[in-house]
C-alpha positions in Angstrom: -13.6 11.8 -13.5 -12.4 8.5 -13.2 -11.0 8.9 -9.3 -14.5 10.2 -8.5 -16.4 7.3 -10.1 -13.6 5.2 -8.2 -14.9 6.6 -4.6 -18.5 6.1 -5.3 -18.2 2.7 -6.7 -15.7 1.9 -3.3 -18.8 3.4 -1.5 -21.4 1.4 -2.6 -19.2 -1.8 -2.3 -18.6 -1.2 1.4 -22.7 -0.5 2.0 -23.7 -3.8 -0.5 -20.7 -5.7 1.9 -22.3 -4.1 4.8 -25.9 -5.6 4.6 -24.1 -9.4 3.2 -24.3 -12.2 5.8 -21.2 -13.5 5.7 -19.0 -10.4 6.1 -16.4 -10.3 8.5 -15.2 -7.2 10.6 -11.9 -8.0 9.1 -13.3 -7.4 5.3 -15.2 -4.3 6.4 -11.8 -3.0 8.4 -9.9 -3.7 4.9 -12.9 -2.1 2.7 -13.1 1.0 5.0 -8.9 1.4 4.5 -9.1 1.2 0.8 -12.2 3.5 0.8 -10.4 6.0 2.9 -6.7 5.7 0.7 -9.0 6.2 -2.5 -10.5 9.6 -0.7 -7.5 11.2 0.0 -6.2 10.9 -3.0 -9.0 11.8 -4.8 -8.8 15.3 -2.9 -5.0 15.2 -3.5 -5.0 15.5 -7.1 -8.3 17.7 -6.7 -5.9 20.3 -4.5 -3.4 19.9 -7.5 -5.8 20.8 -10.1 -7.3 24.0 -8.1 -3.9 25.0 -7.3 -2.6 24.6 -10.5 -5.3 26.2 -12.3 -5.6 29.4 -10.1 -2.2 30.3 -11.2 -2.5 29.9 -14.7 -5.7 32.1 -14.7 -4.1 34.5 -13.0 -0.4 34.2 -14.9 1.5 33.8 -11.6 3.6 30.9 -11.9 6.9 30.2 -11.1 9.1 27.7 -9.7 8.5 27.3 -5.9 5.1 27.0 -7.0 5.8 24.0 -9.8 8.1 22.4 -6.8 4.8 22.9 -4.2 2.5 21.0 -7.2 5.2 18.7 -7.3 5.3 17.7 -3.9 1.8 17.1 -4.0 1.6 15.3 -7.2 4.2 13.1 -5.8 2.1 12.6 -2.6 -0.8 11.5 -4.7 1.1 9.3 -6.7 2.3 7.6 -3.5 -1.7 7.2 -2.5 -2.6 5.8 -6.4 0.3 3.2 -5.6 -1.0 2.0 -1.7 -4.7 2.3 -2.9 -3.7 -0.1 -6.2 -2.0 -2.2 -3.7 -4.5 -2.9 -0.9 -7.6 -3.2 -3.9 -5.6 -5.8 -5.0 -5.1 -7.3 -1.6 -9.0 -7.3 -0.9 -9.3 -9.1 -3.9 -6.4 -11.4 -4.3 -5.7 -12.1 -0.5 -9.0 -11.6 1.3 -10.8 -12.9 -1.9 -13.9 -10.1 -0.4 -14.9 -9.4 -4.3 -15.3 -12.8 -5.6 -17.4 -14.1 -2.1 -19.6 -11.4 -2.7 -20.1 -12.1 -6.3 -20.2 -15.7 -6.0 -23.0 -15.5 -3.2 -20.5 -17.8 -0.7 
């Protein structure tokens, strides 16, 4: 639930930063990447959960399938990490949250 309030709230940043003045193509560029990072791995874990609970309603797991889930959870970790990384960039390095705030 979280992930999905994460990609609406990333969506509504990127339109409120989209009508702002002082916006630069560089910010949007870095807003649109993070938006993006967040998506896919929202639908990452999303695959994992459908996946995962198909075959435990239908009692058909075994191991290539926990290795498969795996994989995939792994992949989605690796999105959690770059997404935590370039928020924090916007915000540490580009400083694109606090101009907004701060009206500057």
């Amino acid at each position: 639930m979280r992930a999905i309030v994460s990609v609406l709230s990333s969506n509504l940043e990127y339109q409120s930063f989209l009508q702002a003045p002082t916006t630069t193509q560089l910010q949007l560029y870095y807003i649109k990447q993070q938006e993006e990072k967040a998506t896919t791995f929202l639908w990452d874990f999303l695959v994992v959960l459908i996946i995962k609970l198909y075959f435990i309603l239908n009692k058909k797991d075994n191991l290539f399938v926990k290795i498969f889930l795996l994989f995939i959870a792994l992949f989605g970790v690796y999105f959690l990490l770059e997404t935590a990384y370039s928020g924090g960039t916007l915000v540490y390095k580009y400083e694109i949250e606090t101009k907004l705030i701060n009206g500057t």
